[in-house]
matplotlib code that plots the C-alpha trace (Angstrom):
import matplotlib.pyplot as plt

x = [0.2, 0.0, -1.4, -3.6, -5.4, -6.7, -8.7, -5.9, -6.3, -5.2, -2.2, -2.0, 1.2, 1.7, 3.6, 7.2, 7.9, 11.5, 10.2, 11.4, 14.8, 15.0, 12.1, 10.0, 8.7, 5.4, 4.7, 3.0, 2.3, 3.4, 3.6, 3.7, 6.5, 5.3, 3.4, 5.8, 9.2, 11.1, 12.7, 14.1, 17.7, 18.4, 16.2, 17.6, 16.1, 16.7, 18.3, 15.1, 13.1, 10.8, 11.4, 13.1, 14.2, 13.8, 16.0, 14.5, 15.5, 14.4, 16.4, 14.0, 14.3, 10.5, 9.8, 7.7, 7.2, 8.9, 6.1, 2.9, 3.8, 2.5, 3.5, 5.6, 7.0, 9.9, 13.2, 13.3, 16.5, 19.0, 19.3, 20.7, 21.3, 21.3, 24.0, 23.6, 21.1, 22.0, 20.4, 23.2, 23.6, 21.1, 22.6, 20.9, 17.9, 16.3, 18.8, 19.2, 22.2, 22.1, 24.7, 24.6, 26.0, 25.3, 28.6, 26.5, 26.2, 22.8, 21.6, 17.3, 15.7, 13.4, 10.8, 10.3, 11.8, 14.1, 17.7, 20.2, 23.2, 26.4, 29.6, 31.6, 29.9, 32.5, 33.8, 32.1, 35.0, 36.8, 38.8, 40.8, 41.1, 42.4, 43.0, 45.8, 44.8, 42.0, 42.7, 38.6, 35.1, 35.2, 31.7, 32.0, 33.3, 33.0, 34.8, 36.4, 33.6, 34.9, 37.9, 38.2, 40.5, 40.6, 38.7, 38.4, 37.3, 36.4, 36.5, 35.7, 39.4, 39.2, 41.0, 40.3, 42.6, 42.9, 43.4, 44.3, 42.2, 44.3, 45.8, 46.3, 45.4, 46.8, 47.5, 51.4, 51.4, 47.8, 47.4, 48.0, 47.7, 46.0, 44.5, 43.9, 40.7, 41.3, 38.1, 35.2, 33.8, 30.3, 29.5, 32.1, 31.3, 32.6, 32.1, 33.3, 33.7, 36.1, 35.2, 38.7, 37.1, 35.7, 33.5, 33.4, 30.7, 31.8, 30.1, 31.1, 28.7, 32.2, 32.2, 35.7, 36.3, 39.4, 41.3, 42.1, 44.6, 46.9, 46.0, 45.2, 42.9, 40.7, 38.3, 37.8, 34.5, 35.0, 32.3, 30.1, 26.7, 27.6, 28.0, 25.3, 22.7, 24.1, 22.7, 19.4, 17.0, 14.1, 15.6, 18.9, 21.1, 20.7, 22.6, 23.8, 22.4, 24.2, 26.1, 24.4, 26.6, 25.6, 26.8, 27.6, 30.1, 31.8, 28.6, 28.1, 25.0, 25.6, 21.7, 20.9, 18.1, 16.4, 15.3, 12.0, 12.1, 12.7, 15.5, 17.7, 20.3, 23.3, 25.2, 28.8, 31.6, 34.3, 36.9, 35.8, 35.0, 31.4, 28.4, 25.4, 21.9, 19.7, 18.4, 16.2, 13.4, 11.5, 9.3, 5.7, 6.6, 8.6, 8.2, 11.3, 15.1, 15.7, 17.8, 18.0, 17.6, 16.4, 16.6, 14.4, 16.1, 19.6, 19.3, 17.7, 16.3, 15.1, 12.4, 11.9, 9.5, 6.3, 7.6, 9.0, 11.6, 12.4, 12.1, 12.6, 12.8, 13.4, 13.2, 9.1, 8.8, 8.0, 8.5, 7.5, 7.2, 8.2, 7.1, 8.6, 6.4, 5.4, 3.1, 2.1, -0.5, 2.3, -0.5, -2.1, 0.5, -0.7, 0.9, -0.7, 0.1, -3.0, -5.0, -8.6, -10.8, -14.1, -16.1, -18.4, -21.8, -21.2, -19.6, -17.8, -14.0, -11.6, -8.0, -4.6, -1.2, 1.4, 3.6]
y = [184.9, 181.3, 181.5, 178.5, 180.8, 183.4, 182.6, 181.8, 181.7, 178.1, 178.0, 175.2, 173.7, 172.8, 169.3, 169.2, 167.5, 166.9, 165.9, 162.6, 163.9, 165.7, 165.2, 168.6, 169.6, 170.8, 173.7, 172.8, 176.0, 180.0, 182.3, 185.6, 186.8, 190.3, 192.7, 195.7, 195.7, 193.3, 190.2, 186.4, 186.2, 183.3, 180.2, 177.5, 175.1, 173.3, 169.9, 168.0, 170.3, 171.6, 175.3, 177.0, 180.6, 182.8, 186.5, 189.2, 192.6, 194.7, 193.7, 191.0, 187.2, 185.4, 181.7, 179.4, 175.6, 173.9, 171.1, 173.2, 176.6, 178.0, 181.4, 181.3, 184.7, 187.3, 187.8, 191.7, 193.4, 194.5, 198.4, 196.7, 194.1, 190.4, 188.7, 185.1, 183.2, 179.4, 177.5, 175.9, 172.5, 169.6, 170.3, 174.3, 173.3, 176.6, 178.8, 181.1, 183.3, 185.8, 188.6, 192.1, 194.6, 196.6, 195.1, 192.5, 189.0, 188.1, 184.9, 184.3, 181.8, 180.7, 179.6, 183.4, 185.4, 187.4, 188.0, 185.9, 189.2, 186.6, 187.1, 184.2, 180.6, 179.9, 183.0, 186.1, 187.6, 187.7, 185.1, 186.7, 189.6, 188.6, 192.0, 191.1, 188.2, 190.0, 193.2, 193.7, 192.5, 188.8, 187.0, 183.7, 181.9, 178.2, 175.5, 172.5, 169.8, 167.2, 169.2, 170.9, 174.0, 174.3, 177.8, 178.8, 182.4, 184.0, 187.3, 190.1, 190.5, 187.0, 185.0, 182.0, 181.5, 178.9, 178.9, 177.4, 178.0, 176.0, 178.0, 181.5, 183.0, 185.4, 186.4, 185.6, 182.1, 180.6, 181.2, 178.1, 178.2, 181.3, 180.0, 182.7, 182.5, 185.8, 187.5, 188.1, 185.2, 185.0, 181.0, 178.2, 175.1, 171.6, 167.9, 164.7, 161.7, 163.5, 167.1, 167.6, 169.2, 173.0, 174.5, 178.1, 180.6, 184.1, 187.6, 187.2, 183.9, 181.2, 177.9, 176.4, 173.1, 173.2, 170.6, 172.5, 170.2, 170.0, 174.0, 173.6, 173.9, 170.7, 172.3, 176.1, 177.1, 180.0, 180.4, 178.1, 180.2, 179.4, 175.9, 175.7, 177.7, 175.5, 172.0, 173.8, 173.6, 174.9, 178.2, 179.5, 180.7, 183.8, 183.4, 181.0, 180.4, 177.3, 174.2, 170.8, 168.2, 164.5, 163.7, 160.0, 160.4, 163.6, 164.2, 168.2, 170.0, 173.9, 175.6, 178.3, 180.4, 182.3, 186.5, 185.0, 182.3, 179.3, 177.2, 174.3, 171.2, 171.1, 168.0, 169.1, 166.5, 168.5, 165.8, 165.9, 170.0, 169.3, 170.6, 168.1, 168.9, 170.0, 167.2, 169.0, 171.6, 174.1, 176.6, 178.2, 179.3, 182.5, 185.5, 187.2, 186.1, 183.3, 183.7, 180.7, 177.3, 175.0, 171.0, 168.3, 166.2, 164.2, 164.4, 166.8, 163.2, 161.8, 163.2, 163.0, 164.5, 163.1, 163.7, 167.2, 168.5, 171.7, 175.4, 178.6, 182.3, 185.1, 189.3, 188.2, 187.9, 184.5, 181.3, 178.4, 174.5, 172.5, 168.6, 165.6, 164.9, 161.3, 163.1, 166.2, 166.5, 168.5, 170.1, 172.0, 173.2, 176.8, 180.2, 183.2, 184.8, 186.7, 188.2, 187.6, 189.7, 188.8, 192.9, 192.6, 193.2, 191.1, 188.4, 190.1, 189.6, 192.2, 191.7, 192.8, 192.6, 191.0, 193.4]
z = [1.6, 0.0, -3.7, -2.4, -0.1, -2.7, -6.0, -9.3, -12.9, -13.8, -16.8, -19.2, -20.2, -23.5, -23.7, -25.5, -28.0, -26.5, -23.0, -23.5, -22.6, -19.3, -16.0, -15.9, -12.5, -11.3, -9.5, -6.0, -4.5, -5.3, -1.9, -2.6, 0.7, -0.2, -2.1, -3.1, -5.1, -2.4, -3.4, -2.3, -1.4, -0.1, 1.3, 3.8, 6.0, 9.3, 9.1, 10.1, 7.5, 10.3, 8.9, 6.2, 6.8, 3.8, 3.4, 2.2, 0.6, 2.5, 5.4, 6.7, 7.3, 6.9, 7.8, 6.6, 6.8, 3.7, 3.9, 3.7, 2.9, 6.2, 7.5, 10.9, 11.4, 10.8, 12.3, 12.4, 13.3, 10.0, 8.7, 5.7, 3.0, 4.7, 2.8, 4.1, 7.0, 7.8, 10.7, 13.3, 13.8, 15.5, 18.5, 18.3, 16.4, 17.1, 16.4, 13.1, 11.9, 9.5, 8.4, 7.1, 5.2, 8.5, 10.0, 12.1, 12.7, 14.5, 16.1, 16.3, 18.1, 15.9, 18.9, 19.7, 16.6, 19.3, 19.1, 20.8, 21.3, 21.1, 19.9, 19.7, 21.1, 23.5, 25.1, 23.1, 22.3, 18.8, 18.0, 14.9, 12.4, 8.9, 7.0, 4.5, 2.7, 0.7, -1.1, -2.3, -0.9, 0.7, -0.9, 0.4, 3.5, 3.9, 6.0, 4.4, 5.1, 7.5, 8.7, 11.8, 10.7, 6.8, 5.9, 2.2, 1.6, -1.6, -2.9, -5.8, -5.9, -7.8, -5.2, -2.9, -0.2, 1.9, 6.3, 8.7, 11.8, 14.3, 17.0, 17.4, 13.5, 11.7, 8.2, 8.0, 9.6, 8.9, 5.0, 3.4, -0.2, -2.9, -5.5, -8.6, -10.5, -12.2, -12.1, -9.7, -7.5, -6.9, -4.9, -4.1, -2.9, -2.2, -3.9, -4.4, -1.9, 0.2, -0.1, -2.3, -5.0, -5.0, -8.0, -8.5, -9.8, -11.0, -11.0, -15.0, -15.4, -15.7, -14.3, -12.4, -11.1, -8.4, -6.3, -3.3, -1.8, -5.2, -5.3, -9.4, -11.9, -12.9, -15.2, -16.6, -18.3, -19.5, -22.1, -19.5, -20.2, -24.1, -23.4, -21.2, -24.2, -26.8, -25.3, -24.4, -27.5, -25.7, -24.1, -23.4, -20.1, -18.7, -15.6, -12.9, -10.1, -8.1, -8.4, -7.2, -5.8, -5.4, -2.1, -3.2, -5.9, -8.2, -10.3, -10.0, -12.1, -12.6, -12.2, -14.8, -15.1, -17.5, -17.3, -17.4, -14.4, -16.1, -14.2, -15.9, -14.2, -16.3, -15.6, -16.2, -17.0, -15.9, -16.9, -20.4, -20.3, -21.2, -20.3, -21.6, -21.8, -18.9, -17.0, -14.6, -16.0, -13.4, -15.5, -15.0, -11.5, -11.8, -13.5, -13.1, -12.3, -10.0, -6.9, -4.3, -4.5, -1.5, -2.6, -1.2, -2.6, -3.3, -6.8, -9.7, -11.1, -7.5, -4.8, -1.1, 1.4, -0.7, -4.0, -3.1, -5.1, -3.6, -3.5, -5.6, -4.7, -7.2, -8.1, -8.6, -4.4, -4.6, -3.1, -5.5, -3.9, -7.0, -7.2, -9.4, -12.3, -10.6, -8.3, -10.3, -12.5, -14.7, -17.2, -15.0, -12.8, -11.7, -10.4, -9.2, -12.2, -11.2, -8.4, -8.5, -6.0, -5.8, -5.0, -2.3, -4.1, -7.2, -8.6, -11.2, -10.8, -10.8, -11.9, -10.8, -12.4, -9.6, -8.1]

ax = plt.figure().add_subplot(projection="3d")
ax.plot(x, y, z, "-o")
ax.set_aspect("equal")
plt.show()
C-alpha cells in the first residue's frame, strides 16, 4: 500500500548547518510492500523503466511502477530465500528471472505473473558444471561487460575467479586467472571506460579496487567503514550497501548506510586511497537497515525521470521514491512513520506503531 493512499503525520526537517556541502534528497513517496516482519532484498527495473521488480523475504517477487508507485502484482513460486531477480534484455522486455536458495532459476512473464519453465535459452539443457573452482558458497556471478565469454564469480571462500566461457567449459581449461581477496565477498562490480576495473564489497564491511586483466590490486580499504565515518560529521557508517559507477569515466562512490536508515555517496579516490566526504544524503525515509538501491539517475549529484533520484528498500518493508532537492520541497519531506485510522463513528484518530 502507497503511504499516499492512507492519512501520514508530516516530519519536519531541521536544516544543517553543513548543507552547503553535499545535495540532500527528498523523500517522494513511502510504500509499505507489507505489513508483517518481511523485508526488501533487492529492487531492479526494466531498461525502459516501465516496471521495477522488488524481492522479498518471504520468498516473493512484488512489482510496482518506478514512476508512480502503483501496485502491479507478485511473481509467486520460491519455498525459499530469492537471492537475486534481474529483468533480460530489450529484446525480452517482459521477461523476469529470479534465483533461490531452493536450487531454482525461474523465468516470469511479467504481462501475466506466470512462470516461463526454461532451462537454458537455446537448447534447455545445461551447458556446464564448474565444481572445483570454489571451495565455499559462490555470492556473485557477473559477465565482463562488453565481452562475449569473460565470467567473474565471487565467493565466501574469499576468491574471485575469472572464466572463460568459450567453447566446451570446464574447470581445468577455462579458469583464467584467481584473484585472492582474503576474506568474505559480499558484491563486485565493474567501472571505468572499458569495464577493466572491478570493486569489491566484503561480508567484513572492506572496500577493493581490482584490475582484472593485470590480475592485481589497485586499491585496498581495509578500514573503509573508518574512513568512510571519519569524513561524515553528521553520522557515521554502519554498513555498505553498493558501489556507484559513472558510466562516463573511473569515478566510483561506495553507498553506506546507517542502523537507522540514513544512506551516504562516498566518492572514493582509489588512486590516492581516499575516501572524501559524502556527496549524496538520503535520510527521513527508512527506519531500519537499508538493502537495495535502484538509481534514476547517472550520477548521485544529477536527476532524470522528472527530478527522480531513485529508490530504497530496507529491514523496515519499505520502498522509498527519493527526489533531488531542485524539485522537493526538502523541509517537509514525509514518511509513514505512522498509521492514522480514522474509527467509523468519530473523528478521533487512532495510532499504530509500523510493523
Amino acid at each position: 500500500m502507497a503511504a499516499t493512499e492512507m492519512e501520514v503525520e508530516e516530519q519536519q526537517q531541521q536544516p544543517n548547518s553543513n548543507s552547503t556541502s553535499f545535495k540532500r534528497f527528498g523523500l517522494k513517496n513511502s510504500i509499505q510492500t507489507n505489513f508483517g516482519d518481511d523485508y526488501v532484498f533487492q529492487i531492479t527495473s526494466r531498461e525502459d523503466w516501465s516496471a521495477m521488480a522488488v524481492s522479498l523475504s518471504n520468498n516473493l517477487v512484488k512489482l510496482y511502477s518506478p514512476t508512480t508507485g502503483q501496485y502491479i502484482g507478485e511473481c509467486r513460486g520460491h519455498t525459499s530465500t530469492i537471492n537475486e531477480i534481474a529483468f533480460a534484455d530489450s529484446s525480452s522486455p517482459h521477461l523476469l528471472l529470479s534465483c533461490s536458495s531452493d536450487a531454482t532459476i525461474r523465468a516470469w512473464d511479467t504481462r501475466n505473473l506466470q512462470q516461463i519453465l526454461i532451462w537454458d535459452w537455446r537448447n534447455k539443457k545445461q551447458v556446464a558444471c564448474l565444481e572445483e573452482s570454489h571451495v565455499e558458497d559462490v555470492t556473485q556471478v557477473r559477465f565482463v561487460p562488453g565481452t562475449q565469454n569473460k565470467l567473474i564469480s565471487a565467493s565466501v571462500d574469499g576468491l574471485m575467479c575469472l572464466f572463460d566461457t568459450a567453447g566446451d567449459i570446464n574447470d581445468d581449461d577455462h579458469l583464467y586467472s584467481v584473484m585472492n581477496v582474503g576474506t568474505s565477498i559480499g558484491k563486485i562490480g565493474f567501472f571505468g571506460q572499458d569495464h577493466e576495473k572491478l570493486w569489491c564489497l566484503t561480508h567484513i564491511e572492506t572496500l577493493s579496487v581490482w584490475d582484472w586483466k593485470e590480475e592485481k590490486v589497485v586499491a585496498d580499504f581495509q578500514e573503509a567503514r573508518s574512513l568512510a565515518s571519519e569524513s561524515w560529521v553528521q553520522d557515521h557508517v554502519d554498513y555498505f550497501i553498493d558501489c556507484h559507477c559513472s558510466s562516463e569515466d573511473d569515478r566510483l562512490w561506495v553507498i553506506g548506510g546507517t542502523n537507522s536508515g540514513t544512506i551516504a555517496y562516498f566518492p572514493v579516490n582509489y588512486n590516492g586511497r581516499v575516501m572524501s566526504s559524502p556527496e549524496a544524503i538520503l535520510e527521513g525515509g527508512h527506519a531500519g537497515i537499508v538493502r537495495s538501491i535502484l538509481p534514476a539517475s547517472g550520477l548521485p549529484r544529477q536527476s532524470s525521470n522528472n527530478g527522480m533520484f531513485g529508490w530504497t528498500g530496507g529491514e523496515d518493508g519499505r520502498l522509498c521514491c527519493w527526489m533531488s532537492d531542485a524539485t522537493s520541497d526538502l523541509n517537509r519531506a514525509w514518511i509513514s512513520s505512522s498509521l492514522a485510522v480514522k474509527p467509523s463513528k468519530t473523528r478521533k484518530k487512532t495510532r499504530h506503531q509500523p510493523y
